[in-house]
C-alpha positions as CSV (number, residue, x, y, z in Angstrom):
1,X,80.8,100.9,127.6
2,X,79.5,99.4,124.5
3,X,78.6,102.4,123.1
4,X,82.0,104.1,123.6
5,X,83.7,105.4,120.2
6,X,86.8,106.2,118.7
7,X,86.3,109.9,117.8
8,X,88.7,111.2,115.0
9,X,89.0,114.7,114.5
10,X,90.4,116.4,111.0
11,X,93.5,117.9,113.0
12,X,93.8,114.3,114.2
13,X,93.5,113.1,110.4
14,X,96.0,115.2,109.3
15,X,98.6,113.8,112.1
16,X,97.5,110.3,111.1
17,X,98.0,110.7,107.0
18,X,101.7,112.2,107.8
19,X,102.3,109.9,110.3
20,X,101.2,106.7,107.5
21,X,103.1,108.5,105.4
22,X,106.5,108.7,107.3
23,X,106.0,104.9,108.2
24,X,106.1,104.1,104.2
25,X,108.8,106.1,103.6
26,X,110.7,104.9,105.9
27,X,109.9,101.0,104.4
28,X,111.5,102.3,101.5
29,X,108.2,101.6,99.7
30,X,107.7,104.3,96.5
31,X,104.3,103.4,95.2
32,X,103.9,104.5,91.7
33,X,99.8,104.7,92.2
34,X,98.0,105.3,95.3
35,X,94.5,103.7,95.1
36,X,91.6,105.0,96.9
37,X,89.3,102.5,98.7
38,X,85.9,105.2,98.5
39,X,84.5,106.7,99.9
40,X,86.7,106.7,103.3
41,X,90.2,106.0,101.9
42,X,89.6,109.5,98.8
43,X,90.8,111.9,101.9
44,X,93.3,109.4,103.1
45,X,94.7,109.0,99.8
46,X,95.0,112.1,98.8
47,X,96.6,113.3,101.7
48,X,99.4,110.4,101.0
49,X,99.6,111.3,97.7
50,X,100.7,114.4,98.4
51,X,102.8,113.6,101.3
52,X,104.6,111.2,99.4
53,X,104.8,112.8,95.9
54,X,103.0,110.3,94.4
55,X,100.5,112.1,92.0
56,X,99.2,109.2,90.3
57,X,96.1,108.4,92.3
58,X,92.9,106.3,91.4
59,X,89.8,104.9,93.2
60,X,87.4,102.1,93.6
61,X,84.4,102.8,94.5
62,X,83.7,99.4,97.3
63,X,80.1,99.4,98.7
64,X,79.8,97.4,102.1
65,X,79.0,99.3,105.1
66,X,75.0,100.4,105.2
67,X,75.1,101.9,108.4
68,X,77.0,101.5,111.8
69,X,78.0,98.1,112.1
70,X,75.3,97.2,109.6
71,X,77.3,95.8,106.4
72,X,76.1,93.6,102.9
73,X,77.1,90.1,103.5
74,X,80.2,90.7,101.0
75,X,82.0,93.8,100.0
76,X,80.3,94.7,95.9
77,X,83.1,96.7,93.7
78,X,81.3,98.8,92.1
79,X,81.8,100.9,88.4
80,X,83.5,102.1,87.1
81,X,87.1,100.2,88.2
82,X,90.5,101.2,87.0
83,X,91.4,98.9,83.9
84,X,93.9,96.1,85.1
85,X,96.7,97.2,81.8
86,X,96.3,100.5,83.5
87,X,98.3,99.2,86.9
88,X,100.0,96.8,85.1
89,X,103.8,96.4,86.6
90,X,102.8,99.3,88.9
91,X,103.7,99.8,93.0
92,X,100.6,100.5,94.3
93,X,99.8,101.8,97.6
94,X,96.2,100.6,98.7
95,X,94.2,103.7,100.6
96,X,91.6,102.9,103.2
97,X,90.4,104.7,106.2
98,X,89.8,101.5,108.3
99,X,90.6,97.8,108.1
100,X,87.1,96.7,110.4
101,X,86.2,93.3,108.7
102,X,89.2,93.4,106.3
103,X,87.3,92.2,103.5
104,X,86.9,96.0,101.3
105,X,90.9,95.7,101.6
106,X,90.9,91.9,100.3
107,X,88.7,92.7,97.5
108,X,90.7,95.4,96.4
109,X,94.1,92.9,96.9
110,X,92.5,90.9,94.8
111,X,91.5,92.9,92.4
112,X,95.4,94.4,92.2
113,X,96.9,90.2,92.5
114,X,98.3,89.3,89.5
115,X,98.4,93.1,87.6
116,X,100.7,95.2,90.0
117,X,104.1,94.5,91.1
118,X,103.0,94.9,94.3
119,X,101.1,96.0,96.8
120,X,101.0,97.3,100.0
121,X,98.2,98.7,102.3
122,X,97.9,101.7,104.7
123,X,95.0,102.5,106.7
124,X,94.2,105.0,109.6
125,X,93.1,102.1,111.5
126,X,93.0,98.5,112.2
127,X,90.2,96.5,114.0
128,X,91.7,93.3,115.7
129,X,90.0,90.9,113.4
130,X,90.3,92.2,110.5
131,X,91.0,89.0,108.0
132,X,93.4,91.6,106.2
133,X,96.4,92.9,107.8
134,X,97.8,96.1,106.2
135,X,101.0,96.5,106.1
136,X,101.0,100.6,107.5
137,X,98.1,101.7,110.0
138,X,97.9,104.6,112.5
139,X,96.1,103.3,115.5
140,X,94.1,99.8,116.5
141,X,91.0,100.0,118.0
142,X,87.9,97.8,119.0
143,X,85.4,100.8,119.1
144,X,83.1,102.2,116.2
145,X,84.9,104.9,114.7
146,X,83.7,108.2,114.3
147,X,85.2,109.8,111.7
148,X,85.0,113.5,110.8
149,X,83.7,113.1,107.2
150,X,80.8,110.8,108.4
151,X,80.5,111.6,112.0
152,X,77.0,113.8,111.2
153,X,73.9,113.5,108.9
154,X,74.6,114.7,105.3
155,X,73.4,118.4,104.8
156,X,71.4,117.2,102.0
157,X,69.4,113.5,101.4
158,X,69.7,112.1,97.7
159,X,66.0,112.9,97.8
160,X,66.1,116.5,98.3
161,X,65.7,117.0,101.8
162,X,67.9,119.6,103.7
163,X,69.2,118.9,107.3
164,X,69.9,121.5,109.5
């Protein structure tokens, strides 16, 4: 049982990033920016971006996850970041595929605190103890998630190798 996973397919995806989509716009929320947690919020974000015609988008690249369930002991945000003037006064829509931990999504919070005019999070999903709650997720889950981006080996190692 402990090795059960949450398997997410890209049909499944697409269903999910119109469904997040939906919930926000029926908050009334109209984010000016939608900010991509990368590397697993840059689908997610795009997607709403376009679902909610929102074409400013912009990333930060948050390294924490090293393997499955195998993390750094704190979330690292790493270059290069959007400059703060840059969201100043904006409505920003915070992009991540999954709130596990919660702490990519607070380090990102706190890098918007005090620059936006606010900010809201959306996720596809949303682990039980997450120290972050977002404000718009698809589904809540306890398992390891496999998503469809990540799901198998790369094709190609940053070494050179190939996979077959």
């Amino acid at each position: 049982m402990a090795d059960e996973r949450e398997i997410l397919n890209y049909e499944m995806f697409g269903g999910a990033v119109r469904d997040l989509a939906q919930m926000v716009a029926e908050d009334g929320y109209e984010p000016d920016l939608v900010l991509c947690i990368a590397r697993g919020g840059l689908g997610l974000g795009m997607g709403l971006g376009y679902a909610l015609d929102v074409k400013n988008l912009s990333a930060v690249n948050v390294e924490f996850y090293t393997g499955v369930d195998s993390r750094l002991d704190v979330p690292i945000m790493l270059p290069p970041t959007p400059a703060a003037v840059d969201l100043s006064g904006l409505k920003v829509l915070i992009a991540d595929d999954v709130a596990d931990t919660g702490k990519t999504l607070e380090i990102v919070q706190e890098f918007c605190a005090g620059h936006v005019a606010e900010a809201r999070s959306a996720v596809i999903y949303e682990k039980p103890w997450t120290v972050v709650q977002p404000d718009y997720v698809w589904r809540h889950t306890e398992r390891w998630i496999d998503f469809p981006w990540s799901s198998q080996p790369p094709v190609v190692r940053r070494g050179g190798s190939a996979h077959g």
